[in-house]
N, C-alpha and C positions, 0 to 999 in steps of 0.2 A: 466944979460946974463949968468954970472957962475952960479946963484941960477935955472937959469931954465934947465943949462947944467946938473947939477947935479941931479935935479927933473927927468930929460930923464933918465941916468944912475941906478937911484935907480928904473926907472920904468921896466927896463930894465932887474934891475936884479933879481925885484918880478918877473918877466913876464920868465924870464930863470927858477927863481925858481919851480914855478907852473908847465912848460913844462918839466922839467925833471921827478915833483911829477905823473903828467900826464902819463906820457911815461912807468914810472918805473910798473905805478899802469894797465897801460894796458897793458906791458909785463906781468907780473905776471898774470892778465887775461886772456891772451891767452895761456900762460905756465898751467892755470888750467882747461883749457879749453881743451886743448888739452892733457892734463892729463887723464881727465875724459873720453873722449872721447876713446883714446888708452885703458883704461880701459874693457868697453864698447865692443869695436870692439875684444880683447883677450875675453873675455866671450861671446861674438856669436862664435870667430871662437873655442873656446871649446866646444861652445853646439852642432853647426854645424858637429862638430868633432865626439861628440857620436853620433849623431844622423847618419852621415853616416859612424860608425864604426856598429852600432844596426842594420841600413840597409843591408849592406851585408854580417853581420851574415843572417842576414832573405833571403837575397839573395840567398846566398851558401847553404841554408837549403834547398831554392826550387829547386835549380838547385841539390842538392843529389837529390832531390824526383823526378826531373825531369829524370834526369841520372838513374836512378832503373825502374819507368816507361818506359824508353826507354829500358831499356837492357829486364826488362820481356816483352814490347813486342814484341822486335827480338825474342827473345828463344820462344815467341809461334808461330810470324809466322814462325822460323825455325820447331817448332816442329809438326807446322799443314804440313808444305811442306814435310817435313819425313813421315808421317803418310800417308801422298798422294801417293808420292812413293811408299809406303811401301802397301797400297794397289792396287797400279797398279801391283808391284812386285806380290803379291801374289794372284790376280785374274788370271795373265798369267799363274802363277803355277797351280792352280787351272784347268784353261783351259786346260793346257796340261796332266797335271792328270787324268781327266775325259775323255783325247781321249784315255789314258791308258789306262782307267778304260772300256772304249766302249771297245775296240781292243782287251783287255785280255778277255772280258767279249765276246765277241762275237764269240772269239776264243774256249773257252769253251763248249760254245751253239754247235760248230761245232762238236770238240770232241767228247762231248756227242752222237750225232748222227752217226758221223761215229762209235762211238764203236755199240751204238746200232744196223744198218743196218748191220755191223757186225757178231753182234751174231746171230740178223735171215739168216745171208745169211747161218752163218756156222750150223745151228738148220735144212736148208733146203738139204743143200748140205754140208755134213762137209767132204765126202773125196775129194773134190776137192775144201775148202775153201782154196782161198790163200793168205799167212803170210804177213800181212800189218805190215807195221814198224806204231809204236805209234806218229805224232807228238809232239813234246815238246811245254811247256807251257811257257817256256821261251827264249823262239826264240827273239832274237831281231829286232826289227820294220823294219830296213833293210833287214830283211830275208827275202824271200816271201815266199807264197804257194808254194805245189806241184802243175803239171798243172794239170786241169781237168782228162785228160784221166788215170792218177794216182790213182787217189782217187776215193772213191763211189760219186753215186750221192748224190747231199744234198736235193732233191727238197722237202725232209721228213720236211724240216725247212720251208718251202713255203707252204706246204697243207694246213693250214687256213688262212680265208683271214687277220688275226690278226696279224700273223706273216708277211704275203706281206707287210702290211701297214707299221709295225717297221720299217722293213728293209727299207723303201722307203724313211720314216723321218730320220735313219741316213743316208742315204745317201743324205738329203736337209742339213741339219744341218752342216754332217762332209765335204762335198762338195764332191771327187772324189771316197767316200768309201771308204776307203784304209782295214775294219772290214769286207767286203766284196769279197774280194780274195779269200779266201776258196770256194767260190760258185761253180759248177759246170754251165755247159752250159744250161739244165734244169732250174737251180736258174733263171739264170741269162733271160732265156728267159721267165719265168715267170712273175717275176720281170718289161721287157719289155709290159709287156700284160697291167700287173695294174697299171704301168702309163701312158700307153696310154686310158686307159677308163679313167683317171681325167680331160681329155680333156683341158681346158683353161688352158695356163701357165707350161703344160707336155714339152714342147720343152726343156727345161733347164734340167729338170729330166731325160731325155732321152739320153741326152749329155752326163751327170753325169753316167748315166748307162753302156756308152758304152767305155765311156774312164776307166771305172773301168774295162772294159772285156777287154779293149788292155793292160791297166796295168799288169792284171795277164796273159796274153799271152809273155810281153815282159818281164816280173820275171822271167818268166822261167830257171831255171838251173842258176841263179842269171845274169839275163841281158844277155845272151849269145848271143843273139839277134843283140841285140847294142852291143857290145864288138865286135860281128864277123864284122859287117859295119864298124868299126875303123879302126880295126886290118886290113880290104881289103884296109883303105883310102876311101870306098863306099859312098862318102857327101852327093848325093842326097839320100840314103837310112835311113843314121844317121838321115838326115835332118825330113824324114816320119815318124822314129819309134821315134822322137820326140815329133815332133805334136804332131802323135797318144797317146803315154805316158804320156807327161807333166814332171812336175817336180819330180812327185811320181815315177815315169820310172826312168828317169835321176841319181837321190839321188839313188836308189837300184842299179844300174847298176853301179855307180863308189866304190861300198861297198868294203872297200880294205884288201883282206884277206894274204897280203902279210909281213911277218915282217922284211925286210931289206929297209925300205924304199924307196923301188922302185928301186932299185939295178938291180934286176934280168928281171925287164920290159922287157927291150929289147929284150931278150930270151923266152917271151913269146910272142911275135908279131904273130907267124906262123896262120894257120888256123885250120881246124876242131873245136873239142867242148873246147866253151871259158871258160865253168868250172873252176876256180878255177885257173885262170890264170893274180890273180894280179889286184890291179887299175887300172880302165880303164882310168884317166887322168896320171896315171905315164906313160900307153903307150905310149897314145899321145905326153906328155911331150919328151919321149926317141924319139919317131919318130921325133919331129919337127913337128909332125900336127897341125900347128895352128889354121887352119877353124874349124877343129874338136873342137880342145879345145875352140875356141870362143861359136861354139854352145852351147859346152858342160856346160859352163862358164852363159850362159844365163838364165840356168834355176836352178841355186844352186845358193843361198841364206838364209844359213840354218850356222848357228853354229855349227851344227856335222858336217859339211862335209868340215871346215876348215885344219884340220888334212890331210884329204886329199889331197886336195890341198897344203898345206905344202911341201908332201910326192913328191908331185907330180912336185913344183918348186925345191925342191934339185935334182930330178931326171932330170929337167932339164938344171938344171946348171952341173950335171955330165958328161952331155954329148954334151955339150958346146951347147945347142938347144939357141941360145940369143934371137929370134924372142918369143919362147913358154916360155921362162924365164920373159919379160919384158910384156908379155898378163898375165902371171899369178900372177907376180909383185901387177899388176895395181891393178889383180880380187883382189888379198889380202891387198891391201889398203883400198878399198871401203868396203869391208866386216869386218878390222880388224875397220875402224872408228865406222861401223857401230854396231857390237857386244860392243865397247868401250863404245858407248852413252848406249845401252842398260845396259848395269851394270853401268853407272854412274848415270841413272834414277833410278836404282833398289838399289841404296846406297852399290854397292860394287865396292869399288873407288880403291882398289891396283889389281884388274883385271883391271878394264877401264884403270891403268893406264899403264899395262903389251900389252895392247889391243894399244892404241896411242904410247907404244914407239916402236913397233912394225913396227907397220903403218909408222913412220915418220921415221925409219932407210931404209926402204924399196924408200919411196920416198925420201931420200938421196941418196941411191944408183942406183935407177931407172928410178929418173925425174917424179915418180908420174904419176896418170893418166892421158891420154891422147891419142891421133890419133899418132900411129907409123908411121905412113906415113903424119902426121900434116906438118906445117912449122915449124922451130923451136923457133922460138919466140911465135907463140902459146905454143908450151910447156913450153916452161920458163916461162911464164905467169901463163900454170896452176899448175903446179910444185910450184909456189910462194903463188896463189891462197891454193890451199890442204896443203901446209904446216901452210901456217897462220891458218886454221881449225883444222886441230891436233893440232898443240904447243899450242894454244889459249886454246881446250877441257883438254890437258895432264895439263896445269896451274890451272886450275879451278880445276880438280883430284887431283894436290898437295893441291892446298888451303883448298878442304874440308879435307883433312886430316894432316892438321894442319905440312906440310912442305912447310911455305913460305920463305925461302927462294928458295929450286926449284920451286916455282911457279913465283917469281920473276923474275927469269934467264928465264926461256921458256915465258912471257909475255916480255921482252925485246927482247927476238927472236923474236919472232909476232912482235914488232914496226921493227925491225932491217930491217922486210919485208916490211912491213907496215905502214909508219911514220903515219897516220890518222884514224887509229883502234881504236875508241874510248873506247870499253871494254877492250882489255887489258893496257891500261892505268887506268881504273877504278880497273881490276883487280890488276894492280902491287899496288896501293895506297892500295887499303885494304888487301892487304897481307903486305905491310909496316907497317899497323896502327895497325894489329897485333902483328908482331913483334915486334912494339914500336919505330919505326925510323919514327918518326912523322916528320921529315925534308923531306926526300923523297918522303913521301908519300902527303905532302902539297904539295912539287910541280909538283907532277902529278896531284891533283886538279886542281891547277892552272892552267896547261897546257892543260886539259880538258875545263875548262872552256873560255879559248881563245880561242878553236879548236870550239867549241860550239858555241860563237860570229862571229867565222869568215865560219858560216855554215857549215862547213866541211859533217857534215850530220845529220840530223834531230832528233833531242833530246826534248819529252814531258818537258814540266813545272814540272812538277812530278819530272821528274828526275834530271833534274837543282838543283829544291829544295835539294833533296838530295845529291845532289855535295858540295852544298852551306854550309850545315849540317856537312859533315866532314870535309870540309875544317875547318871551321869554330873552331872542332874541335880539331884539329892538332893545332891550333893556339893557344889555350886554352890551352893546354897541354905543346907548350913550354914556355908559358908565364906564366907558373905554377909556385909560389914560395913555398917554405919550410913548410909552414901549410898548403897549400893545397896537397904537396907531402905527406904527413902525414893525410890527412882528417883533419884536423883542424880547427877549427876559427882563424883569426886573433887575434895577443898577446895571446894567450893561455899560460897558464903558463907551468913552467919544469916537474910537476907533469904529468899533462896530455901530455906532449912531450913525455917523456919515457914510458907511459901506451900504447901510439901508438906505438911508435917503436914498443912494446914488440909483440903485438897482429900480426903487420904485418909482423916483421923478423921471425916470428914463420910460417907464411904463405908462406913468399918469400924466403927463404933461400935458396939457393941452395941446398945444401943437402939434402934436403927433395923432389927434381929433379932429381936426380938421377937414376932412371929410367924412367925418359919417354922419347920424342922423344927429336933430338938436337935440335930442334925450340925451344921445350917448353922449354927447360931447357936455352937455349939465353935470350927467351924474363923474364925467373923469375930471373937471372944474372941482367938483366938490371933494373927490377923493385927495384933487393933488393939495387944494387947501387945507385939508386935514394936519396931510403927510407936513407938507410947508410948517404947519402953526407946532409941530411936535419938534420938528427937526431946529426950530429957531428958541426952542427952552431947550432940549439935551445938547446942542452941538457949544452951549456956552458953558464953561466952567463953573461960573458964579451960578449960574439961572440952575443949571443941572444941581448945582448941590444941595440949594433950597428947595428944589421940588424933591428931591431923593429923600432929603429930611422929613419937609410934610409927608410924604408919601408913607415915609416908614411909622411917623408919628401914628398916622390917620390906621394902619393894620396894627397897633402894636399892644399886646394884651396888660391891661392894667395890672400894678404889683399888688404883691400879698399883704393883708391889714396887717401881718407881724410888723411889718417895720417903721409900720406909723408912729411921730410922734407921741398919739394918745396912749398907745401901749406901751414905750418906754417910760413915760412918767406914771401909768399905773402901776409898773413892775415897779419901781423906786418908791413909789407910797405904797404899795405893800411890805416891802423888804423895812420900811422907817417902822413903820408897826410893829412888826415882831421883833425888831431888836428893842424898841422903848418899850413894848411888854416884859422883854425877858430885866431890861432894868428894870420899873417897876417890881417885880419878883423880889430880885437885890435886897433894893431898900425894904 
């Protein structure tokens, strides 16, 4: 019994022996197992490593070439939309030169003829030729003719039918003739003969014919006509030599040859000959004729004739007229927007923008256009309405000329009226993204693109996309780190750190801003502080290798669960199991 207790024992403690030779030998193979392995996984996540370090070099290379393809081509559709402008501007020039060019050119013709009829009357009759005064060649286009009964006849420019015909096509061409006032009643009833033999389609020429013959009846002695209907209060009379004139009547009869700015109006109300008795809207303005001035008011639409009307609203506020002050208010709001857009299509953006502050001081002080006898919540409305239209035109004024910040402030006015204007939110963000306040100007993005989800009002795909585009942008830009503030590759060494600086603070410096505007010179403050705050971490040794570290930490893809801890001590409590099952068996 004790030889076989002892036989158990020694089996016992071959059998412990082998199970620890076991254990030690399959620790150690999982320790080089898992050796090898850690190995293994450090050389993928280093390959892994270059390979998306290689990648977004190659990345940021495309996105430079993307970034320059995008900027050339803004700058050419900026520079095809200038070029556009730029010949709208200059065909209107054009146009109106050429009416110059008819007007002086026809006036010549005239000349000629009367000197010539002239000298035969004086070759037939010279002691009783009488001393015609010469007209001037540079009369200005508000001046008119003498009347007829003044001058010779002209019919000398009508006797072939070569000459009728000219005359006929400028007058389809220029529409009311205005080259055609020197005509006598002869001319003119000539003139009447040979478009009525064109027979089809003469109804319109004939028009044209006869409103050209009331025009230089009502030129006469410069509008005296209309000035005397004023100056009586006569409405229905104003109302007829209207008609009859048009706006070519109208424009010459308020010609203001007065230089106190309508000071003296009042003193000229009386009757007899209106000669030379002043603007005829500063009359009105001093009387308080409003009917008049509204007539008056309907048919001027013209850029020259804003001075007038200027002349004409101090003269009514001299004379406390507030009915003819807030009619003439309105006319110079609608007309100052409307000459504003004109120069701001024609690329002359510190008029347009002289033009809308104008306009928007007026409706601040006037309530804007609108029915003086309205309710007044319609005007508040429209008052609200016309201001979000100037402030909105005057922002867009500042921003092509490179002052956003007041283009900022006036697109924040527009919301202030307008919380759901979706352009001047588009506008404030890109006069942000200018100036470099990439913060502000994301979350007008943003806040565009809510307004857009929540339909506020109908916005193309098109233009979603390019919400999406700058947004997207601004986001880039504050997620910018230190080598990209610099143009740089990731890890670039100190050599090339200081190569950038040099290049850029030689570009951004202040200093070398110092004359231009204060936008420009903000937004190259802000850049060279950028460039400055990047170039004072990579150009140090110390600084550059902990930001290199965090940097790589912060991109660098987590390792694989094989080589955790908890999987090595799993594989070793499986492996103790099956060898202490296979003893158990044993015994």
């Amino acid at each position: 019994m004790a030889l076989g207790a002892l036989g158990l024992a020694e089996r016992l403690r071959r059998l412990g022996a082998e199970l620890e030779v076991e254990v030690s030998q399959a620790v150690e193979a999982a320790v080089q197992r898992g050796d090898d392995e850690t190995k293994l996984l450090q050389e993928e996540v280093q390959w892994l490593q270059s390979q998306l370090h290689a990648e977004r070099q190659q990345s940021n290379a495309r996105l430079s070439v993307c970034a320059d393809l995008k900027q050339k081509l803004q700058d050419a559709q900026e520079e095809e939309q200038r070029q556009r402008e730029a010949a709208q501007y200059w065909q209107t020039e054009f146009n109106e030169k050429e009416e110059q060019y008819s007007l002086m050119e026809a006036k010549l013709a005239a000349m000629a003829l009367i000197e010539a009829e002239a000298a035969e009357a004086a070759e037939a009759e010279p002691q009783e030729a009488p001393t015609q005064s010469r007209p001037s060649a540079c009369d200005s286009k508000m001046r008119l003719c003498e009347e007829p009964d003044e001058l010779p006849e002209e019919t000398l420019e009508l006797k072939t039918s070569n000459s009728v015909q000219s005359c006929l096509e400028i007058i389809e061409k220029e529409g009311e003739g205005r080259q055609l006032r020197g005509l006598g009643a002869e001319g003119f009833h000539t003139l009447l003969l040979a478009a009525i033999e064109r027979g089809e389609g003469c109804g319109v020429l004939l028009n044209r014919l006869v409103r050209s013959w009331a025009c230089s009846l009502l030129n006469r002695e410069d509008g005296a006509a209309m000035k005397k209907a004023a100056s009586l209060g006569n409405l229905e009379a104003l109302e007829t030599l209207v008609s009859l004139g048009g706006t070519i009547a109208v424009t010459a009869a308020i010609g203001d040859t007065s230089t106190d700015n309508g000071q003296d109006a009042s003193a000229q109300l009386g009757g007899g000959s209106a000669r030379r008795d002043g603007c005829l809207l500063c009359s009105c303005a001093a009387r308080g004729d409003c009917a008049s001035l509204a007539l008056l008011l309907d048919h001027l639409h013209d850029r020259q004739t804003l001075e007038s009307i200027r002349k004409a609203y101090t003269t009514a506020a001299q004379h406390c007229q507030f009915d003819a002050l807030q009619l003439l208010a309105t006319h110079l709001i609608v007309e100052l927007s409307y000459v504003g857009n004109t120069n701001y299509r024609a690329g002359e953006y510190e008029k347009a923008i002289s033009c809308y502050q104008e306009a928007i001081d007026l409706c601040e002080e006037h309530g804007g256009p609108g029915t003086p006898c309205g309710h007044a919540m319609e005007r508040v409305a429209s008052n609200r309405d016309n201001l979000v239209r100037l402030r909105y035109n005057l922002a867009r004024a500042f921003h092509r000329c490179d002052r956003w910040m007041e283009a900022r402030e006036q697109a924040s006015a527009v919301l202030s009226l307008d919380s759901d204007y979706l352009n001047a939110y588009a506008l404030r963000a890109q006069a942000a993204m200018s100036a470099l306040d990439w913060s502000a100007a994301k979350a007008d993005w943003e806040r565009l693109g809510l307004l857009a989800d929540q339909g506020v009002a109908p916005v193309s795909p098109e233009v979603l996309s390019a919400w999406q585009r700058r947004k997207e942008e601004c986001c880039r830009q504050l997620a910018q780190d230190h080598y990209e503030a610099l143009g740089l590759p990731k890890l670039a060494d100190v050599d090339d750190v200081r190569k950038a600086y040099r290049e850029l603070a030689r570009r951004w410096h202040p200093d070398k801003h110092q004359s231009r505007a204060p936008d420009l010179r903000d937004r190259a403050s802000k850049r060279f502080t950028r460039i400055r705050q990047a170039y004072e971490v990579l150009n140090d040794e110390g600084l550059k290798h902990n930001y290199d570290t965090e940097l790589m930490l912060s991109e660098a893809r987590p390792l694989s669960s094989a080589v955790s801890s908890k999987g090595v001590e799993r594989e070793l409590f499986d492996h103790f199991e099956r060898a202490w099952a296979d003893h158990e068996r044993v015994l």
